[in-house]
MIMAR-502168 format. One line per 5 residues: number of its first residue (from 1); for each residue x, y, z negated of N, C-alpha, C. Coordinates in steps of 0.1 Angstrom, whole numbers, plus 2048, in hexadecimal, padded with zeros to 3 digits. Each point is the difference from the previous one (the first is absolute). Example, Ala and Ser with C-alpha at 12.3 -4.5 7.8 and 13.67 -1.06 7.14 Angstrom:
residues 2
1 = 884 7C7 7B2 7F7 80C 800 809 80C 800; 7FC 80B 807 809 80B 800 7F8 80B 7F8
end
This chain:
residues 103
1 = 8C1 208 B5E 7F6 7F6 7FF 7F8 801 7F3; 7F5 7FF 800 7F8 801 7F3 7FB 7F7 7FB; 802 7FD 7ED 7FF 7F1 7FE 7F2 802 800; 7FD 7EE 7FD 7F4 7FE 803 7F8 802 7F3; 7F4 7FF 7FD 7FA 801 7F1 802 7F3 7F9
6 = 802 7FA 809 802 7F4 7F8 80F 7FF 7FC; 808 804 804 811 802 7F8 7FE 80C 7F7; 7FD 80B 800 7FD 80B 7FC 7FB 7FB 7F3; 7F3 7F5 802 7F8 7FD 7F3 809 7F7 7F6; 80C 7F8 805 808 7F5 7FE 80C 80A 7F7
11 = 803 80B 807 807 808 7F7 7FF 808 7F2; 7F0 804 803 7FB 802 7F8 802 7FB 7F0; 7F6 7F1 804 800 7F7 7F9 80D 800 7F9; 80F 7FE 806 811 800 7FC 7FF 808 7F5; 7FE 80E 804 801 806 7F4 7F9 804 7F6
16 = 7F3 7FF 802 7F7 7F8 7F2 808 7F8 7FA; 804 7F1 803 804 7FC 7FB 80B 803 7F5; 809 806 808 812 801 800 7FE 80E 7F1; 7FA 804 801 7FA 810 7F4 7FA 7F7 7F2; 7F8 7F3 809 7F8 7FA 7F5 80D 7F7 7F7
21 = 804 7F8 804 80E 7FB 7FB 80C 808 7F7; 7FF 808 808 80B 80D 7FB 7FA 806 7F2; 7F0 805 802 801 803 7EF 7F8 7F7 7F5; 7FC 7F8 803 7FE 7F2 7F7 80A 7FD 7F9; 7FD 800 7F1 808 7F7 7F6 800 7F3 803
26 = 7FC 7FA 800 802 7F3 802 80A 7F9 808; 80A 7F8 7FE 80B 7FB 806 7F5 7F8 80E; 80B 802 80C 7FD 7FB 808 80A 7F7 80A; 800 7F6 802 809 7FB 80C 7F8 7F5 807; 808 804 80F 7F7 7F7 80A 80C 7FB 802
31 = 7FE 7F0 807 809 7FC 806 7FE 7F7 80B; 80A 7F8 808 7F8 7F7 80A 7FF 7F2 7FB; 7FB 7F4 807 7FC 7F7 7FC 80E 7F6 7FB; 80D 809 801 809 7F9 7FE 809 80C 7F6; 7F7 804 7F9 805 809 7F1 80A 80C 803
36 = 7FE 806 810 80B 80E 802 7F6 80B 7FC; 809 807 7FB 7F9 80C 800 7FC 808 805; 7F5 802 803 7FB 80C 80B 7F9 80F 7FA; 7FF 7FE 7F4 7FD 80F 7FB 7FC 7FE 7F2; 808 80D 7F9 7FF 803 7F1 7FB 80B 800
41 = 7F9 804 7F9 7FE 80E 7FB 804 803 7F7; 7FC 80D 800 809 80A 7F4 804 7F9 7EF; 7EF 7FD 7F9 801 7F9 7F7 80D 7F5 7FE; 7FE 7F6 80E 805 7F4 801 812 802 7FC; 803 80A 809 80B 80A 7FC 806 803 7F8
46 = 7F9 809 7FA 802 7FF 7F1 7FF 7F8 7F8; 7F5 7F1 7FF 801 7F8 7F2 80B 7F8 806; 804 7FE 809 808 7F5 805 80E 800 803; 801 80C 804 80B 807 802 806 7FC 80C; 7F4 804 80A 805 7FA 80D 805 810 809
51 = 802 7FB 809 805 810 80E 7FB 7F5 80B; 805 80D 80F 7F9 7F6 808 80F 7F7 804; 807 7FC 7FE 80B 7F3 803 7F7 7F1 7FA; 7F4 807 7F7 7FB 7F4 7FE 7F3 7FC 80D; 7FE 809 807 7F7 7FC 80F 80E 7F7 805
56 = 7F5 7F5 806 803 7F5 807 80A 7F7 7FD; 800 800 7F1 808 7F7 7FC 7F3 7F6 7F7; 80A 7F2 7FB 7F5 7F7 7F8 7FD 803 7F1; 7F5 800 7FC 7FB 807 7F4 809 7F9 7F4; 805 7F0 800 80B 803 7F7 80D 801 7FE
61 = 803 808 809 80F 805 803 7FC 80E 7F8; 7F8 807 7FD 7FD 80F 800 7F7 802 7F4; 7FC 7F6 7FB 7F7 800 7F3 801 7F2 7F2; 807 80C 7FC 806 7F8 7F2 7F3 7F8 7F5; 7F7 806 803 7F5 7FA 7F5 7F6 7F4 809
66 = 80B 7F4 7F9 800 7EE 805 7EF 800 802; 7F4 801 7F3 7F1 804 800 7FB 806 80C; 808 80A 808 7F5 808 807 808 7F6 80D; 80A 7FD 800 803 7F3 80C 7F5 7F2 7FF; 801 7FD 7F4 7F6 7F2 7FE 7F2 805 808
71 = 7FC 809 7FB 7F4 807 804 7FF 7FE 80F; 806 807 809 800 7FC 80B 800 7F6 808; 809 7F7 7F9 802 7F2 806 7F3 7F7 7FA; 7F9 804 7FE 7F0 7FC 7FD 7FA 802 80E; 802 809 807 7F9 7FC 80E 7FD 7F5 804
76 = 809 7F8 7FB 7FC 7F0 808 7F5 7F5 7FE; 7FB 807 7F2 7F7 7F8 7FA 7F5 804 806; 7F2 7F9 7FF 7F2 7FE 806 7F7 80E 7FF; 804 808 7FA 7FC 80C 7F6 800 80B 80B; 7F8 80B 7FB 801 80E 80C 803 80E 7F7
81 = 7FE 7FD 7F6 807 80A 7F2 809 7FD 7F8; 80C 801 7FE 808 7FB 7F7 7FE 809 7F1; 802 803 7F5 805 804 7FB 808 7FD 7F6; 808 80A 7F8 80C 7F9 7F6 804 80F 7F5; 805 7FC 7F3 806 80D 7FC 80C 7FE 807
86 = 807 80D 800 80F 7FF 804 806 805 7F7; 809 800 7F9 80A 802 7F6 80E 803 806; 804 810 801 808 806 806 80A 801 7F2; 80E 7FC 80E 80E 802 7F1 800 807 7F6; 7F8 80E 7FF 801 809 7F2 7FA 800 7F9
91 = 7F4 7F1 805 7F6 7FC 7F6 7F3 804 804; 7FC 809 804 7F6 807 807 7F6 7F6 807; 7F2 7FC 800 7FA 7FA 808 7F8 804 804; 7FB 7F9 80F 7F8 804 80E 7F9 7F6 7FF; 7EF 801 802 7F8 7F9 806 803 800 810
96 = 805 7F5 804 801 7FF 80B 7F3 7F6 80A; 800 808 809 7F8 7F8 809 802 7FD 811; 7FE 7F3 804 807 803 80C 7EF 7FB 80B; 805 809 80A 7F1 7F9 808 808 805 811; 7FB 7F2 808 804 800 80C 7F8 80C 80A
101 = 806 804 806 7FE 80B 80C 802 7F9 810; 7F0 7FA 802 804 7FC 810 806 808 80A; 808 7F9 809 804 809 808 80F 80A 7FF
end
């Protein structure tokens, strides 16, 4: 069966993405509207010291730096851009930013 161009284009799109993620410095995590985790990339990986045991678990069961938790738990407020520094255990800080992904 031959996919259609519209799955074909949908895949496409996946791996744009999935390449784009992968070589970006910038820390990245998505999660659902109820803080599991659904994808880190490499960076995220490395500053955080996650693997994937941290997919589908809650972001603070798996992430020690309390700041980049507060950060998140800002979704609730009126706002559509959060940001915050984050201040990681070894001292190190991240401008963090968090912005919602419909859908």
């Amino acid at each position: 069966m031959a996919r259609s161009s519209a799955t074909l284009a949908a895949e496409q799109d996946r791996a744009k993405l999935t390449t784009i993620l992968r070589e970006m410095q910038d820390v990245v995590i998505v999660t659902d509207d109820n803080l599991h985790v659904l994808l880190i990339n490499a960076a995220a990986r490395k500053t955080l010291l996650l693997d994937d045991a941290a997919l589908g678990q809650p972001l603070p069961k798996v992430v020690t730096a309390q700041p980049l938790i507060d950060l998140f738990e800002q979704r609730h407020t009126g706002e559509s851009v959060w940001r915050a520094d984050i201040v990681l255990p070894d001292g190190r800080v991240l401008q963090g930013q968090l912005s919602p992904v419909p859908g």
